[in-house]
N, C-alpha and C positions, 0 to 999 in steps of 0.2 A: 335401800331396803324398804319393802312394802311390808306393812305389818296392817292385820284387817283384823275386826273381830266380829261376831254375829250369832247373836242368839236365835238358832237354829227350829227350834220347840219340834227336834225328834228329824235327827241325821237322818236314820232309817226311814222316814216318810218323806224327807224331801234334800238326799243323799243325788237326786240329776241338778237341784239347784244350786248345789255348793258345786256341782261339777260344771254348773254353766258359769258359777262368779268366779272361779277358778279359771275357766278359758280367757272369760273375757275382759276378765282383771288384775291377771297374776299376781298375786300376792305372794310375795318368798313365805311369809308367814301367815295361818288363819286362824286364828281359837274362836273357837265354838263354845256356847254356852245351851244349855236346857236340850242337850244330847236324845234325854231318855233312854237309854239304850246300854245296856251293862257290856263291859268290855269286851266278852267272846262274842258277842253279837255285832259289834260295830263295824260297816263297811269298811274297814280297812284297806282293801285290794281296789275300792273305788275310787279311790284315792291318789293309791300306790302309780294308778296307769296315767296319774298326769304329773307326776314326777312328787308329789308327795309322800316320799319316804322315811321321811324321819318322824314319827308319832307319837306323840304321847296321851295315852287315852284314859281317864278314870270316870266310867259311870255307873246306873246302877238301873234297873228298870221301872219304865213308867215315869222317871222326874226325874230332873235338876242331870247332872252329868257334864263334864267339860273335859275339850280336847283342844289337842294343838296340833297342826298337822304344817309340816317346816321342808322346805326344798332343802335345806340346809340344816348342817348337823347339829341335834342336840344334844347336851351332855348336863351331868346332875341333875337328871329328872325327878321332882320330890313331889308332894301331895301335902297338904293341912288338914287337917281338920279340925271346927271350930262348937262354940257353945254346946260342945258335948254329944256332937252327931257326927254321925259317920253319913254325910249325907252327899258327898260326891260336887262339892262348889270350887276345891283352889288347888290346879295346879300350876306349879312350873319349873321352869331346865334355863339353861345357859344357853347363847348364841355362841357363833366362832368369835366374835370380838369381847367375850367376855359378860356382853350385857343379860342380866337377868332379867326375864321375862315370865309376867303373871297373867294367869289367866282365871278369871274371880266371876262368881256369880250368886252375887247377894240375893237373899231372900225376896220377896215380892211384899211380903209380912203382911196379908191377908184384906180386910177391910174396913179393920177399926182401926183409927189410932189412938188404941188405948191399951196400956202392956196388963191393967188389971182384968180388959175385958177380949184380950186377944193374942192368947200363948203365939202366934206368927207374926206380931207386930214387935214383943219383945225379942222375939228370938234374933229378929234382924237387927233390933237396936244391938241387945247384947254381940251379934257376932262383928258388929261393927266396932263394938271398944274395945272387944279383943285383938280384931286387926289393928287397932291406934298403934294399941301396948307394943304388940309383937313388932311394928316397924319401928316404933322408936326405941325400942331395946336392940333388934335388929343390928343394924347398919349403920353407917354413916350416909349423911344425906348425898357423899359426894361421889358414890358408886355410881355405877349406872346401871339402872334400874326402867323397865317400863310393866305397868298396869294397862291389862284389858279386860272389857268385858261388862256382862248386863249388872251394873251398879243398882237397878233399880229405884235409882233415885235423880228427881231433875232439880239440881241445884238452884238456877239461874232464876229469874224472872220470865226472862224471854226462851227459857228451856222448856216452859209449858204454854197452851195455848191460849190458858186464860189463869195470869199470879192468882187474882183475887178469886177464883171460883174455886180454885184447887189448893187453897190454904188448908184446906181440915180433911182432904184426899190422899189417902196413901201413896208416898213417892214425891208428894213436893210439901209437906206436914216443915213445921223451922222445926219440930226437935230431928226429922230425919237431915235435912238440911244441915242441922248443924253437925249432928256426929258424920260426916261425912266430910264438912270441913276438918271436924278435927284427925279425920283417916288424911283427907288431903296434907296433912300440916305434920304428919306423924316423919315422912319423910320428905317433905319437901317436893312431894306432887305436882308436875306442871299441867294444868289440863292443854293436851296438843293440836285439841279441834276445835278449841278457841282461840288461841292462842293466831287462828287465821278468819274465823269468825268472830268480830265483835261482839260482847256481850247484851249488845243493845239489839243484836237480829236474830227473830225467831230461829229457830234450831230444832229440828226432831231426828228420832231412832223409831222410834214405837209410834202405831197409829190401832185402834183397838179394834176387836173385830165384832165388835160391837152394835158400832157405825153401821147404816145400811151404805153410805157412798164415802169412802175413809178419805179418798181425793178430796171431793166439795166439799167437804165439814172442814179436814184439815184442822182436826182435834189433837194434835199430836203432841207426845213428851221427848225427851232426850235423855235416855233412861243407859243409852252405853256409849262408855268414854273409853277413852285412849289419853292415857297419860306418863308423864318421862317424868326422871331425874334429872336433877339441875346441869349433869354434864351434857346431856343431850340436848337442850332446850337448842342449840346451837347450829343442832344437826336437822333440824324439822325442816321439810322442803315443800308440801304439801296434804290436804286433806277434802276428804269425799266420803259424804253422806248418802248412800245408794241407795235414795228415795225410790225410783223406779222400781226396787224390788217387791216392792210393799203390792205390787200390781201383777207381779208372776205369775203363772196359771201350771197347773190347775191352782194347787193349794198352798199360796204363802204363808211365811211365815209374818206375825203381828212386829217384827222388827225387821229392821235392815243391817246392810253390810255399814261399818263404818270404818274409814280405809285413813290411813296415817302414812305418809313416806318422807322416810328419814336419809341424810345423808352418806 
């Protein structure tokens, strides 16, 4: 089973690239993350005509929005919602073998890290102790379970392009770091893209668009993961970071595909 995720930033304006990484990648599974696009609007039928029939779609217009679009059938499809908004970040449904599958997209939480001087830096702390809570009240570790999606945060050292320049930069800050381990650690989390990547080799998703040449600078975070429960750890076969996408024309999106295939 191929399972990808990608933060999209707006199906509807580049709804032909999700149907090229679709061709030429087939994914049984995609979720989507920063949709934009409220649910009676989303290309659905674009979808439909490469064998993605099975949908699950919650967004809202203009921001944040996630979907799941499955060759295969989904069942229990729920929605969360956290820190008190109704703002369209987590859903998810069951596979045929039972595994639950999330599809999450944390806040960006703006450009201070400072929660007295920046309502969007707390709001992602806060939604992130909520998710701690709710999985280890949840479940037991030993279901099976996968997380995807724009985490918005690069854990690692070698997750960004430079530890020491991006200590006090939104997204690799140690207090986000840490409530992320403790989301990692709520359920026993395996990250599945390291898991074939060493921790000691650069690693990116995100390259900004910012950059005048985002190749040559090659500034880049690892801001979405793909992650299992410990019965799956087992099942992991390989993984692909769809750097080439970052170069798509006309108008890519500032992240990539990231592609996880399970036994």
């Amino acid at each position: 089973m191929r399972i990808a995720t990608w933060n999209i930033n707006s199906v509807r304006l580049r709804q032909d690239m999700v149907k090229r990484f679709m061709a030429e990648h087939q994914p049984d599974v995609l979720c989507l993350q920063e949709t934009k696009t409220p649910d009676e609007l989303f290309p659905r039928d674009a979808f439909l005509s490469l064998g993605y029939k099975h949908q699950h779609i919650h967004g809202m217009k203009g921001y944040n929005g996630v979907a799941i679009l499955s060759r295969i059938p989904l069942t229990n499809l729920s929605i969360e919602r956290w820190a008190g908004k109704d703002d369209c970040r987590h859903i998810y449904a069951t596979l045929p073998d039972k595994t639950e599958l999330h599809c999450l997209y944390v806040p960006a939480g703006g450009d201070i890290p400072d929660v007295a001087l920046n309502e969007k830096f707390a709001h992602k702390l806060t939604l992130l102790d909520e998710l701690s809570g709710w999985w280890k009240n949840k479940s037991a570790h030993e279901t099976r379970k996968i997380l995807v999606g724009d985490l918005n945060i690069a854990p690692l050292e070698h997750d960004v392009w430079s530890h020491k320049q991006l200590l006090d930069v939104v997204s690799h800050t140690p207090i986000e770091v840490e409530k992320l381990g403790h989301l990692q650690k709520s359920n026993g989390w395996y990250d599945a893209v390291r898991h074939f990547v060493p921790a000691d080799q650069k690693l990116y998703s995100w390259w900004s668009y910012r950059a005048g040449d985002w190749a040559a600078s090659n500034r880049g975070r690892r801001l979405d993961h793909i992650w299992c429960s410990k019965p799956l750890i087992s099942s992991l076969k390989s993984t692909k970071i769809l750097r080439e996408a970052r170069g798509w024309e006309p108008k890519p999106s500032d992240h990539v595909p990231v592609i996880v295939d399970f036994a």
